[in-house]
Each structure stands twice: as structure tokens, then as C-alpha cells.
C-alpha positions, 0 to 999 in steps of 0.5 A, a space after each residue: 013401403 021402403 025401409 029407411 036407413 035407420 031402421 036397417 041398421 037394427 034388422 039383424 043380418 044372420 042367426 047363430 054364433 059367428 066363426 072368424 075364418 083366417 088364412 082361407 085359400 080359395 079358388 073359383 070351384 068354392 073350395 075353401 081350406 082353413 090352413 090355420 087350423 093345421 098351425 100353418 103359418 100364413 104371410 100375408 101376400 100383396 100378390 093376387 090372381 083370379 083364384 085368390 090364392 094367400 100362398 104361404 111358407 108351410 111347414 116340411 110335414 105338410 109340403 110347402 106351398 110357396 109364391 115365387 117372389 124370387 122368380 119375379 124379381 129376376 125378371 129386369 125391370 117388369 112389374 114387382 110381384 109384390 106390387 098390387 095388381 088387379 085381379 084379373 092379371 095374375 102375376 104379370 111378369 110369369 104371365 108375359 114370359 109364358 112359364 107357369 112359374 107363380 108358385 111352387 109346391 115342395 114334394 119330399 119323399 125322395 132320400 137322393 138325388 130325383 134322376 128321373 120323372 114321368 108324368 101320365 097323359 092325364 096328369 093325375 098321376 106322376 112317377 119319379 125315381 132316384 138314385 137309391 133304387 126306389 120309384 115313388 108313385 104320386 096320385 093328385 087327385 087323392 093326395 092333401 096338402 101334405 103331398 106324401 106318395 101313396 106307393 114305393 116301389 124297388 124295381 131291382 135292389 142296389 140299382 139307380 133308376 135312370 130312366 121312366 116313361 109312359 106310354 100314349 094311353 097311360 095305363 104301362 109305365 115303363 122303367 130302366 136301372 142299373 140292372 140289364 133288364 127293363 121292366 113293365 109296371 102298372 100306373 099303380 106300380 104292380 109289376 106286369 113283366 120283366 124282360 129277358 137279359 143276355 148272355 154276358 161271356 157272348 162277344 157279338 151283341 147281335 146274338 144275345 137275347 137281351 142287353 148284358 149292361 146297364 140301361 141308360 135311356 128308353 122311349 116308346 114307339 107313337 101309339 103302339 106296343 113297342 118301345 126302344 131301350 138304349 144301354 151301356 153294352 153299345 146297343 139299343 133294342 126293340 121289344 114288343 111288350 107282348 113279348 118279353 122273352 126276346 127283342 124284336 130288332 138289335 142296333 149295335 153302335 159303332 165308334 172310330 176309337 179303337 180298343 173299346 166298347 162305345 156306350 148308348 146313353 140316349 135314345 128317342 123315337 120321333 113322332 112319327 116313329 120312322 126315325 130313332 136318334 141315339 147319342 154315345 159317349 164318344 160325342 157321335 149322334 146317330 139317325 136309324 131309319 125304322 123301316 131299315 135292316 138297321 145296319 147302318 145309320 142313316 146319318 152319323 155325326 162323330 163329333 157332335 159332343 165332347 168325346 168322353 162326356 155323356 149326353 145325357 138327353 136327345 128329344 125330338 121338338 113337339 110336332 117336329 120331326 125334322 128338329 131335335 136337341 141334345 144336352 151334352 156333358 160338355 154344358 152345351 145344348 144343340 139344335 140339329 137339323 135331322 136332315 142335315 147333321 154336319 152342323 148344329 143350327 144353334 149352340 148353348 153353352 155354359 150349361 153344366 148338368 148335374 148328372 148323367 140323367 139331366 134332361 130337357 123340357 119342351 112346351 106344348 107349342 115348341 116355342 121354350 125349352 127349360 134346362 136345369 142349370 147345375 152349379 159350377 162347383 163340387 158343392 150343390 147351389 143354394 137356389 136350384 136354377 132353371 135356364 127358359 132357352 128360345 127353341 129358334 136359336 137357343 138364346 136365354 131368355 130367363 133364369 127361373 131361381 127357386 128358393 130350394 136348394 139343390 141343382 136340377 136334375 130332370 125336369 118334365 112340362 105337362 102339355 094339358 096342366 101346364 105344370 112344370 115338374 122339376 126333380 132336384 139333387 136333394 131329393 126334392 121334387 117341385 111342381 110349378 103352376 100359375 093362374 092358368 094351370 089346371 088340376 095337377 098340384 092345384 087338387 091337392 091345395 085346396 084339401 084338408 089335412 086328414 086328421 088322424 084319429 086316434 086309436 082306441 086301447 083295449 086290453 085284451 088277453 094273450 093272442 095264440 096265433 095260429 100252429 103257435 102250440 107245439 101240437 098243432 105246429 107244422 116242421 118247415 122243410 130245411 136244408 140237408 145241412 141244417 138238418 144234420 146240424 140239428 140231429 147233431 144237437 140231439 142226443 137221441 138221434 146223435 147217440 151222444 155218450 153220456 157226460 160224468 156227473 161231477 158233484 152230487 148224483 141225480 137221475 140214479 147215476 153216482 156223482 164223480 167227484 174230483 178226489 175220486 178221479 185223482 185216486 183213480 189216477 194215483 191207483 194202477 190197476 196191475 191185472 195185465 202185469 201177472 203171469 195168466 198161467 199162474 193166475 189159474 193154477 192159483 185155484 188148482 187146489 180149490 177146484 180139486 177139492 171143492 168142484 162147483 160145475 161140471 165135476 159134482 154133476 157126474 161124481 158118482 157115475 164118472 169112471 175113473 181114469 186110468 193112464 198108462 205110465 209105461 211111455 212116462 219112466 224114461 221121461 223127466 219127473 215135472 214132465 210125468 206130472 203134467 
């Protein structure tokens, strides 16, 4: 039989106490985070997509995870992202334009500029560097929302790092500095090998084993061992990483200035890996044929940028080996025709890059191209800038303005997450995501702070470390001048005079006081003054009449001695008496 309605209203529904939950963000795996009980604050938010995400503006130890409301707005006339949609169109406007730019998350770590970041093909790990020398690793999968890198690495000590790229499979990380030799290192940033450098007084840069400047670009060969490095002494190198001793092939860079060295500032391989593009600081842009002496290029424009200004990026379009672009110092970007490179296809301009290593980032289907956008002065912008560019003819499409401050210097797109990763002059590094991204930045939103538990103190007596006792403790070699500084000190080894004791005696010696060394001044001793000779005949008559050595011995035995005088009377009377 049916129960009525008025006896439902008194069948309890649950047992045990209740617990409010407030500020839960959930997603369609059923994970839940109470962010409330970490003190984060919440705003509450009109936005909704089909994970339920309430984003909010956190606090800087924990990482910030932010709608993009200021992207939206810069969208026209669509649709507000403050306006209440249904929940199955996520964020309307960043869903039409095809950019995963709904939310953000703030990464911080770096204390300069981000010049460089890679992502794995996987996407659980990320790599990025700076202008201070450090390569910080990122780890998705084991990361919380506090978004702290697991490791550091310094490749070289006082060198920027300008470039990092992973190869095909995910398990090499290939890293250029400042410093003439590349570098190999596990995903976990163990170092695999270090590269040979070259002699710098050689004039010929096809007989050095190496580069003898700094690096400014490196790609990898498609599905293969070999890489391309691209450096500052007017080459570019192949290696094998089987073989890091010697490179494979040399390319030397030519340029119609006379009087100087041009500089290789890019490089890349096409996807196919039978052509390498290169840029120079002289504007040119060159096309090397794999299979070539590499002699010559196969084809060379001079003029493709602004001579003096450094390109800073060429990067072939995703599944197009015919097509590349190129960012120039000059704030344009170009679209070439690989087979034909007396004219771009297409030109944008008013692009200012931040600095020698900006970059671009292409989508998965080779449709949009995502530039940062550098502010025009001195000073960096308030809002960090990204330019969405149409692939066919370089038009703007949209200007994506992130509330960070800062100017964006590289900036790198994951095909399989469809996340953006954009590293800012700050230091910062944000990851941008939608409704349709997976993983990423997305693992680590949905996990707990982990609390840190307190240590327990106990108090325990001295520790002896180990050789810590002089008995036991073990001399470490030194240097030959050190030692002698030593022997020096001891008074032993050194055979050091003993210092006078000034005051009261100790130790068995007599003290020496300050009267006692005037009078020794004041009295001369006057023996060197007196006549040796006299000085001896002063004992004569003692001697004589008491004899205290030899004489008392033979006293009684000796015989007399007896001079003959008979030679002495003409001679003088002191005379006979000696």
C-alpha cells in the first residue's frame, strides 16, 4: 500500500549528523575538494559548464585558479560569461572561437622572465626555464592545487636558458643555454650526457668539434635520435645522441655584410625531416635539404626580416611541409611558401615580441596561431596579451587579455589536452584550459591541499657523527700551499725561537721585564774593548805559583829545563826575558 504524502513528511531520509559542504568543485569523475577548508576564498560565479566548476581567485600559495571573465568580455557583442547559460554550452564565446581560454590556472616558481617551455607528448609533464639559469620540471599527475614544481635543475651556473624541446617518444629532454654545449636530460631532470664544445681560437667553423658560442635554437629530428642545435657562431650542428663527443654534419651560415659573423637564431626540422629552416640575425631565412652536402641552401632569401633584429622563432604549420611562419624582431609574422621564398604569403604586423625567445603556437588541426603580444614601452603591460592569428592569411582574430600582469614571452599549445601554456616576463607561467580539455591542469584542481604534519620534538642528547673525535678523525688531503701555511703555524715542525716571557715566569723560564731590558741597554758589555794579550798575562803570576792543570800532574818527575843563554847577551834585556 502507498504512503501518503503526510506521513512521508515524517520518514527521516538519512542518519547521523549533517556536514554543510560549501565551495565544492566537482567535475564528472565524482571528485570533490572542500576549497573552504583551506581558507580559499570563493566568489561565487553565474558561469557554469558541464563539470561544475565554481572557479575562483585563491590565494598566491596555492596557485590561482581564475575564470576568464576578461577574455569574454573581449569577445564583441557575444554572449557575457556572466550571463547564465545552460549547462550543456559551456562558456559560449571561448567555445565559438575554438581556444581553450575559459579558465586559467597561475603557476609561480620562476624568479625571471619564463624564456622557454616544453610540453611531453603525454602531458603529464611540463618543462620550462628562465633567464636565471634554472629549469624547473612540472608533474601534473602528482601535483595539488598548490602547483609547486617537484624538481630544479641548473644545466650551466650564470647561463639563460633559451631553448627545451622533447623528443617524439617523451623519455629525452633536450636543453640550449647561454653555454656552447647542449645538454641531455632524463624527464625527471637527471642529466644523460653533455655535448662536446669547440675550439674557439679555430677561424673555420667546419673544423671544430662543436659550437664555440652560445646556443639560440634546437629541434629534433621526426622519430629518430638526431637533433639539430642552432648557435651564435654562424652554424647549425647535427648530433646523434649516441654520440656526444663529435657532431654529425656542420652548416655554416653565410651573409652579404661583409666584416662580420652572422648569428643563427632559429631553427626546425619539417615534419618529414628532409627540409631544416634556419633564420639569421641579418633578416635572411634559409632552406637546407637533409639529404645535401649542406654546401649551400636550397633556397635563401636575405631579406626576409629587418637586418639587425632577431628572429626569434620559424616553426613549420602542423601536417604541412610546404608552409612555415616566422616571428621577427621587426613585430611582424610571416607566412612562407617553402617553395617559393621571394615573397610571404602573408604578413602581420604591429607584433612586438618580448624578447629574443618568443615564440608561436600552432593547433592541432593548423587552423589558429597564438602570438604573445609585448607592450610597446619600457615597461611591461598590466594584462599579458595574446594575439588568436587565422593560419590562411595571418588576419587577427581575437586578443585573448589575461588578468596577470606581465608580457608573454613563450607560449606552447598541447594537441591532446588542448591546453595552452603561456610563460610570462614575471616569472609566472599560466595554463589555460576549457570544458573540453582533459587532464593537464585539470588533475590537479580537483586534489586536497596536502596537509603538512607537524613534527614531533624530542629531545635527545648531543649526536657524535661519525670521525667527529680527533682519534678517530681521518686528515683530508690539501694543497702543497696550504700545507706549508700549516707547518708554518706549528712551532714544532717550523722550529719557531721561543718568544721572551715579559711579566711573571712560568713553565720554568724567567720572566723579562721592561726595567730589566733598559738596564741591559744602558750597560755595555766593554770585553771586546780590552787587549787579549794583557788579559792573559793577568793570570801569569797565579798560574805560576798555583798550576791547576797539566803542571801539578808532572811536578815531581818533570825535569828542569835548562836554556842556553850564550845566543841571548847581545840581545835587548825585555827581549831575553820572553
Amino acid at each position: 500500500m502507498a504512503l501518503s504524502d503526510e506521513l512521508n513528511k515524517y520518514i527521516p531520509k538519512g542518519f547521523g549528523k549533517k556536514k554543510t559542504k560549501k565551495g565544492v568543485v566537482t567535475d564528472n569523475t565524482d571528485s570533490k575538494v572542500d576549497v573552504t577548508h583551506y581558507n580559499i576564498p570563493v566568489t561565487k560565479k553565474d558561469t557554469k559548464d558541464k563539470h561544475n566548476y565554481n572557479t575562483s581567485e585563491v590565494s598566491t600559495s596555492v596557485g590561482t585558479i581564475t575564470t576568464n571573465n576578461a577574455i569574454n568580455d573581449n569577445f564583441g557583442d557575444k554572449q557575457s560569461a556572466t550571463t547564465d547559460v545552460d549547462e550543456e554550452n559551456t562558456s559560449g564565446d571561448a567555445e565559438e572561437m575554438e581556444v581553450p581560454v575559459s579558465y586559467h590556472v597561475a603557476m609561480t616558481g620562476h624568479k625571471k622572465a619564463v624564456s622557454t617551455i616544453a610540453w611531453d607528448p603525454s602531458g603529464d609533464g611540463l618543462a620550462s626555464g628562465e633567464h636565471g639559469a634554472n629549469m624547473m620540471l612540472w608533474s601534473f599527475p602528482s601535483m595539488d592545487r598548490s602547483f609547486q614544481s617537484y624538481r630544479t635543475v641548473v644545466p650551466f651556473e650564470g647561463q639563460q636558458i633559451h631553448a627545451l624541446k622533447y623528443n617524439s617518444t617523451g623519455d629525452l629532454l633536450l636543453c640550449a643555454t647561454g653555454d656552447p654545449r647542449p645538454i641531455l636530460f632524463m624527464p625527471d631532470g637527471r642529466k644523460v650526457c653533455e655535448f662536446k664544445r669547440g675550439d674557439m681560437y679555430v677561424m673555420d667553423m667546419r673544423r671544430t668539434t662543436g659550437h664555440v658560442a652560445a646556443l639560440t635554437s634546437v629541434d629534433w629530428y621526426p622519430e629518430s635520435g638526431k637533433f639539430v642545435t642552432a648557435g651564435a657562431d654562424s652554424t647549425l650542428r647535427i648530433w646523434d645522441c649516441e654520440r656526444p663527443q663529435t657532431q654529425l654534419q656542420v652548416i655554416v651560415a653565410k651573409t652579404q655584410m661583409r666584416g662580420r659573423r652572422v648569428a643563427v637564431t632559429a631553427c626546425a626540422y619539417s615534419a618529414d625531416g628532409r627540409t631544416i629552416a634556419s633564420t639569421q640575425d641579418d633578416g635572411g631565412l634559409s632552406l637546407w635539404s637533409s639529404s645535401s652536402p649542406f654546401i649551400r641552401p636550397t633556397q635563401h632569401t636575405a631579406n626576409a626580416h629587418l637586418s639587425g633584429t632577431e628572429t626569434s622563432a620559424v616553426q613549420f604549420i602542423p601536417g604541412n611541409i610546404n608552409h612555415l611562419v616566422t616571428r621577427g624582431g621587426d613585430s611582424t609574422v610571416k607566412l612562407w611558401d617553402v617553395r617559393n621564398l621571394k615573397t610571404s604569403l602573408a604578413v602581420k604586423d604591429n607584433l612586438p615580441s618580448a624578447g629574443p625567445e618568443a615564440n608561436m603556437a600552432f593547433d592541432s588541426d593548423g587552423r589558429h596561431l597564438l602570438v604573445g603580444a609585448a607592450s610597446a614601452g619600457s615597461t611591461p603591460s598590466q594584462n599579458a596579451s595574446i594575439a588568436v592569428l587565422n593560419l590562411s592569411d595571418l588576419t587577427e582574430k581575437h586578443q585573448i587579455s589575461l588578468p596577470l600582469s606581465g608580457d608573454v614571452l613563450s607560449i606552447t599549445w598541447h594537441p591532446r589536452l588542448n591546453q595552452i601554456a603561456a610563460g610570462l616576463t614575471t616569472g609566472t607561467i599560466a595554463v589555460m584550459y576549457d570544458a573540453s580539455s582533459t587532464r593537464g591542469a585539470k588533475l590537479c584542481i580537483s586534489k586536497r591541499l596536502q596537509a603538512r604534519q607537524a613534527s614531533e620534538s624530542t629531545s635527545i642528547g648531543p649526536i657524535i657523527t661519525p670521525h667527529a673525535l680527533p682519534l678517530f678523525r681521518e686528515e683530508k688531503p690539501m694543497m702543497a700551499k696550504r700545507r706549508r701555511d700549516k707547518a708554518r703555524e706549528d712551532p714544532l715542525i717550523s722550529q719557531k725561537p721561543k718568544v721572551p716571557i715579559y711579566g711573571h715566569g712560568k713553565g720554568g723560564v724567567i720572566g723579562v721585564n721592561e726595567t730589566q731590558h733598559i738596564m741591559k741597554s744602558i750597560m755595555k758589555d766593554t770585553v771586546r774593548d780590552d787587549d787579549p794579550r794583557e788579559a792573559l798575562l793577568r793570570y801569569a803570576a797565579v798560574a805560576e805559583s798555583d798550576p791547576m792543570f797539566i803542571s801539578p800532574s808532572y811536578k815531581n818527575t818533570q825535569d828542569k829545563p835548562l836554556f842556553d843563554d850564550t845566543g841571548m847577551a847581545e840581545e835587548p834585556e825585555m827581549k831575553r826575558r820572553k
